[in-house]
C-alpha positions in Angstrom: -14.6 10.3 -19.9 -17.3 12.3 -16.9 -17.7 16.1 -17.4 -16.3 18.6 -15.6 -19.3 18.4 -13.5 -19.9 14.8 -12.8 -16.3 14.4 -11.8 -15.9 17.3 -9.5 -19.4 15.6 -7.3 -17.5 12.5 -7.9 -14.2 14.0 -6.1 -16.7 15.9 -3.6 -18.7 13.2 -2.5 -15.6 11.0 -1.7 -14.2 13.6 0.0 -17.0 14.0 2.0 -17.4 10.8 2.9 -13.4 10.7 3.7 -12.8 12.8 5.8 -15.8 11.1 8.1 -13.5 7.8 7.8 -10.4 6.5 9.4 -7.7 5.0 7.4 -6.4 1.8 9.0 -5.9 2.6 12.9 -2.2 2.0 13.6 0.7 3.6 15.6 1.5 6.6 13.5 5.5 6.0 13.0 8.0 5.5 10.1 7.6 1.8 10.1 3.9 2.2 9.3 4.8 2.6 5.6 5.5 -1.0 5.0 1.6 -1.2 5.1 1.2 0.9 2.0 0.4 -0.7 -1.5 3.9 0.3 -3.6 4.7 0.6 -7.3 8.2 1.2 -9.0 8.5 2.0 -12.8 10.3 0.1 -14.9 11.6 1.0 -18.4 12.5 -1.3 -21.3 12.5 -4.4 -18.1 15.1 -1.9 -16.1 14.1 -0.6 -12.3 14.4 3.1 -12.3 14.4 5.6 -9.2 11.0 6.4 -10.0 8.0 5.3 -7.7 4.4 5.5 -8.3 1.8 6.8 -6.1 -1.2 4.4 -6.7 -4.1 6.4 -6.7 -6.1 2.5 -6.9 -5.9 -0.8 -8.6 -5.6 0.5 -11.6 -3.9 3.9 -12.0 -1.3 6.1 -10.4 0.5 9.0 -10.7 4.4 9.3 -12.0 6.8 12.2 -12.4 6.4 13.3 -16.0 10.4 13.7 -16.0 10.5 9.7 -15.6 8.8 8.8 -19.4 10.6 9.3 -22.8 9.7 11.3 -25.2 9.5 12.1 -29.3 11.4 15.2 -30.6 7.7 16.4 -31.1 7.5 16.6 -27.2 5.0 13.4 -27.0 5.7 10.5 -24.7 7.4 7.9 -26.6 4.9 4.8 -26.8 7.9 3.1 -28.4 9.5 2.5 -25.0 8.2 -0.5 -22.8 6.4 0.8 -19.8 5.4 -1.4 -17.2 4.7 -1.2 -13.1 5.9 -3.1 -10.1 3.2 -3.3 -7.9 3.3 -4.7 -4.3 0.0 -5.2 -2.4 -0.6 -4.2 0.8 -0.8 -7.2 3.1 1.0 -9.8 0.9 4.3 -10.9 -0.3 3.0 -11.1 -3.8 4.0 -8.6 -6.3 2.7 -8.5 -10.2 4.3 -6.6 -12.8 1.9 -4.8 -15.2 2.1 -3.6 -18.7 1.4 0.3 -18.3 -1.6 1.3 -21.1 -2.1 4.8 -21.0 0.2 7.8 -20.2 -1.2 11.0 -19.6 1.5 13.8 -18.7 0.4 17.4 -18.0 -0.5 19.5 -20.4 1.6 22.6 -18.7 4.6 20.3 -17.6 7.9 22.4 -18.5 10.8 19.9 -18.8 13.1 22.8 -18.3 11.5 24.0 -15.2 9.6 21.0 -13.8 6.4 22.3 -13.4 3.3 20.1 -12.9 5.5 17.3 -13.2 3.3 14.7 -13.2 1.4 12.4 -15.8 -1.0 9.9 -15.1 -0.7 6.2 -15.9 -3.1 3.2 -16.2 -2.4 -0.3 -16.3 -4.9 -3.4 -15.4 -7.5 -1.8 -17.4 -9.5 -5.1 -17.8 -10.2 -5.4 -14.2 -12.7 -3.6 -11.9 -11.0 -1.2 -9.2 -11.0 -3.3 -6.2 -9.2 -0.8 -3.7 -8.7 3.3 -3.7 -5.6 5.0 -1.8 -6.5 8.1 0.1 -3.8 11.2 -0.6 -3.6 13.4 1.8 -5.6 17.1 1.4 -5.3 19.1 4.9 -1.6 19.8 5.3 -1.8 21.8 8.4 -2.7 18.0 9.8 1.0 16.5 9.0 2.6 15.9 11.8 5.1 14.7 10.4 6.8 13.8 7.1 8.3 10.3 6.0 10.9 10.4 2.6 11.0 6.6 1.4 12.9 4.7 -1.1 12.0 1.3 -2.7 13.8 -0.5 -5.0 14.0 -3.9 -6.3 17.0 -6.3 -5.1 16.2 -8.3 -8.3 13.4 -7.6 -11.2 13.4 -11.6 -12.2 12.5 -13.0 -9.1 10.7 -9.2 -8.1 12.6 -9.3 -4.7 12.4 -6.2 -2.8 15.4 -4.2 -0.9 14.6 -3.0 2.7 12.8 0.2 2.8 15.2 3.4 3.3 13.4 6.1 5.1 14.3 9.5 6.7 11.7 11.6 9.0 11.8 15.3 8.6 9.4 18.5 8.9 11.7 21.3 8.4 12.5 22.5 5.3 16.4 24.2 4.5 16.0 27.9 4.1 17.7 27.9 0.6 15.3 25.9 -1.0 13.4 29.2 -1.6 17.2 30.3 -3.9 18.0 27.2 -5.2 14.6 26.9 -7.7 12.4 29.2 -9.2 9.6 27.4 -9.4 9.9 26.2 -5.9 9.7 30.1 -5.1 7.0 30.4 -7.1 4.8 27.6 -6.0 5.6 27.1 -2.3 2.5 25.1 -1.4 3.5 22.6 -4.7 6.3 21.1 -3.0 7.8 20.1 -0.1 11.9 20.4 0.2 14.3 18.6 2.0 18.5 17.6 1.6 18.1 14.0 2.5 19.0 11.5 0.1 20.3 7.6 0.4 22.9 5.9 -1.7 22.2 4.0 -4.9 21.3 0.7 -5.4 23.6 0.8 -8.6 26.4 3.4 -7.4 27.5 3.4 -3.6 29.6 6.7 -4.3 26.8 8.4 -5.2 22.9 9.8 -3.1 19.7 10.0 -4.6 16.8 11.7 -3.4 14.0 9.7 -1.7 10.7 8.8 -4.0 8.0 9.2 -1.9 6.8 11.1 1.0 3.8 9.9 3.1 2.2 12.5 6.4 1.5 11.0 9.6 -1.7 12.5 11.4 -1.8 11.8 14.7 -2.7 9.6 17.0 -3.7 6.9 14.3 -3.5 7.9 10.5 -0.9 8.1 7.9 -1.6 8.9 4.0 0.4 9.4 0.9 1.1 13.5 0.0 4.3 13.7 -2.3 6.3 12.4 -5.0 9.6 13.6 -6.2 10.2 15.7 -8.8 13.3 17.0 -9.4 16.4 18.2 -7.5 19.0 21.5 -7.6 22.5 20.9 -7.1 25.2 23.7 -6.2 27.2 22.2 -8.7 27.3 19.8 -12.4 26.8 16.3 -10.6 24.3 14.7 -8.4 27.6 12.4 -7.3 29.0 15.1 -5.4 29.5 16.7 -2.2 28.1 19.8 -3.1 24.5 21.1 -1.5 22.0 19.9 -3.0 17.6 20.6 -2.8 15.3 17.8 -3.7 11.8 18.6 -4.6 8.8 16.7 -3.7 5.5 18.0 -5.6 2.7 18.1 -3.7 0.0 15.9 -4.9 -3.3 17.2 -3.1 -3.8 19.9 -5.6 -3.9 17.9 -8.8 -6.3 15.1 -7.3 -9.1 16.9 -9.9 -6.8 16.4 -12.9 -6.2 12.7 -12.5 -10.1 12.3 -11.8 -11.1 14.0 -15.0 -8.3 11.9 -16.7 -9.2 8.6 -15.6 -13.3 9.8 -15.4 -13.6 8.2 -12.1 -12.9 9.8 -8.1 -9.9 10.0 -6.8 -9.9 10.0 -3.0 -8.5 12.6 -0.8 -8.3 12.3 3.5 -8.4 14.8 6.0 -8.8 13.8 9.7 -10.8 16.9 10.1 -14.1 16.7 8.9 -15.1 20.5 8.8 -11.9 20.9 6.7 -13.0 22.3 3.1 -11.0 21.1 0.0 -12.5 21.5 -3.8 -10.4 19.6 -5.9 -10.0 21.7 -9.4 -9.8 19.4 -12.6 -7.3 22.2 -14.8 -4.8 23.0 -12.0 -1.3 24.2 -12.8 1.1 25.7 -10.7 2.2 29.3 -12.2 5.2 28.9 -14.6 8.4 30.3 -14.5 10.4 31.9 -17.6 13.4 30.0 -16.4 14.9 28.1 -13.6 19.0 29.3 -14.5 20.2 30.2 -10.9 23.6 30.9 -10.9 25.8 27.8 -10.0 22.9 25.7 -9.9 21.9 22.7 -11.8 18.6 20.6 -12.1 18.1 16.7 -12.1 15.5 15.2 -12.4 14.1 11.2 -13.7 15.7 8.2 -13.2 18.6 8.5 -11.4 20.0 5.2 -12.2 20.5 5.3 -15.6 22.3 9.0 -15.4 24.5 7.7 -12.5 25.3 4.1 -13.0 29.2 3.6 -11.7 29.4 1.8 -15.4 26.7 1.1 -18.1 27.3 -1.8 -17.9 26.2 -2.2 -14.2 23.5 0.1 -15.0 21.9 -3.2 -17.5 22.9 -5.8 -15.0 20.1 -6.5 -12.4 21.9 -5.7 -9.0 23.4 -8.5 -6.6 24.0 -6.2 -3.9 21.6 -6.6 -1.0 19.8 -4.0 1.4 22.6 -4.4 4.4 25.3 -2.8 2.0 23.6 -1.2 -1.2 20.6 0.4 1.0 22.1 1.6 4.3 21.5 4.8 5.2 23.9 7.7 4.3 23.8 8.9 7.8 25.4 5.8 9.1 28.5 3.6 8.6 26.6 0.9 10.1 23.3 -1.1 9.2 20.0 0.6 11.4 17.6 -2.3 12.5 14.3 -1.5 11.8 13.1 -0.1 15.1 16.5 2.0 15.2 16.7 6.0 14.5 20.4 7.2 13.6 21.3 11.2 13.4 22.2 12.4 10.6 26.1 12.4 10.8 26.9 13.3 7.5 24.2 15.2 6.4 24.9 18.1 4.0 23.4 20.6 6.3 24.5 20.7 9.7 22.3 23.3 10.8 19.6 21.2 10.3 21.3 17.8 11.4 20.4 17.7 15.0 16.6 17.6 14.4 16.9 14.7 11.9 17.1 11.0 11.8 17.2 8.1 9.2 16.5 4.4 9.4 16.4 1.3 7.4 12.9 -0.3 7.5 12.8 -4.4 7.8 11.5 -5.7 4.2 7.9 -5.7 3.5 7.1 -9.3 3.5 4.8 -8.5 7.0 2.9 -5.6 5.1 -0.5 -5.2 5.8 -3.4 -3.0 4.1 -3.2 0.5 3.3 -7.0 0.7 2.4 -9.5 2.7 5.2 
């Protein structure tokens, strides 16, 4: 593993030279995501809620909340761990066997902060492509929530895209979590959430959130953590928050994990970022707010509508199992629907959802 030292020039250098690049030039809207390399965990051969963001060909980053772990606190190398790994650009997707796991040192699984860890697969292989994660957020225009999930893990067949495009963030987000309160620039908040692949009574928050930069860019800046929920049950009607840590900030950690740069884009290229290898957001005693509850992992193994369901691989396709809650009706993929049964109405007016077409036409998410 690099120094301290080598890694931070490593992270500087390609930061440097970032922000004097373009990633690919295309019209900066929702459907721009389908272009984007993807990865969803799997667990013991199951699909889980959880998404990756690949930092390259060879490692990404996963919420920490999403791994099992020993009554001694240590991830649970028992447990099969692979990835689910879509190129950009191709129908083709290859499942990996996940090699290393490296979580946060200062992740609090009561709390969920620096929920992250790091993973590695492919480690045979050179890196052949980086990602870019965003680092300038006064350049996001606009934020995209996605969901992917697998229609089928034995043939790796892929449900349309769910998406929702939103900037504003609920006022009580700032009550419903500590640590949110405490670590406002970690996360990004939002009520939106689409119905299970596995249970159509019940939402689940989105996994990934990318920023478009206008006129031509788009990168990758969020994965979810955990949500708080006004209530016992994520299957409810009840408000709910769902947390998206922020991953600009812990782009020096994964370097000095993996030894290697990780790359980081702003558009602007006087804009000044210095990645920090041993970042942590400040912790919080405890995150007990009255009435409130926290989720957080996989959501369909703590929600299946029967375990039994919850084994099976689902037969349900994207048209019924993937709409989007705002709608009683399918959205085509050019289509933007209000949200008319959001859990906010305050907020609904300035909102929309869609369903995405399938990613079979996806092209290249490297610069």
């Amino acid at each position: 593993m690099a120094n301290l030292s080598s890694v931070c020039y490593a992270i500087l250098a390609l930061l440097g030279a970032s922000q004097a690049l373009q990633l690919v030039t295309r019209d900066v809207d929702i459907a721009g995501v389908t272009k984007f390399q993807s990865a969803l965990l799997l667990i013991d051969g199951k699909q889980t809620t959880c998404e990756s963001v690949l930092v390259d060909s060879n490692a990404g980053f996963v919420a920490a909340s999403c791994l099992k772990y020993t009554s001694d606190g240590d991830v649970d190398t028992d447990v099969k761990y692979e990835l689910a790994v879509r190129a950009g650009g191709s129908t083709t997707t290859e499942v990996y066997p996940i090699t290393q796991i490296d979580s946060h040192k200062e992740y609090n699984p009561e709390t969920y902060v620096n929920n992250l860890a790091v993973i590695q697969f492919n480690p045979d292989k050179e890196v052949t492509w980086q990602n870019y994660i965003g680092i300038d957020p006064e350049e996001w225009d606009d934020h995209y929530f996605i969901r992917r999930s697998l229609s089928s893990v034995s043939s790796l067949t892929w449900n349309n895209i769910i998406a929702f495009a939103n900037t504003d963030t609920p006022s009580y987000c700032n009550e419903a979590s500590r640590a949110y309160s405490a670590n406002q620039d970690d996360f990004l908040c939002n009520y939106a959430a689409s119905l299970s692949t596995y249970n159509s009574t019940c939402k689940i928050p989105y996994g990934v959130v990318y920023a478009a930069v206008q006129p031509s860019d788009m990168s990758i800046v969020a994965l979810y953590s955990h949500s708080a929920v006004y209530g016992d049950t994520m299957c409810s009607k009840s408000r709910k928050l769902h947390y998206y840590i922020v991953l600009r900030n812990y782009i020096g950690w994964a370097a000095g994990i993996l030894g290697r740069s990780v790359g980081g884009f702003a558009k602007d290229s006087s804009f000044e970022f210095t990645p920090v290898q041993g970042y942590q957001m400040k912790d919080v005693s405890t995150d007990d707010v009255e009435d409130v509850t926290l989720f957080s992992g996989d959501q369909y193994s703590q929600n299946p509508i029967d375990p039994k369901i919850a084994e099976a691989e689902p037969e349900t396709k994207a048209e019924t199992a993937n709409e989007p809650v705002s709608s009683d009706e399918p959205v085509s993929s050019s289509e933007l629907a209000s949200e008319s049964t959001s859990e906010s109405t305050s907020e609904s007016s300035s909102e929309s959802s869609s369903e995405l077409a399938s990613e079979s036409s996806s092209g290249s998410s490297q610069p």
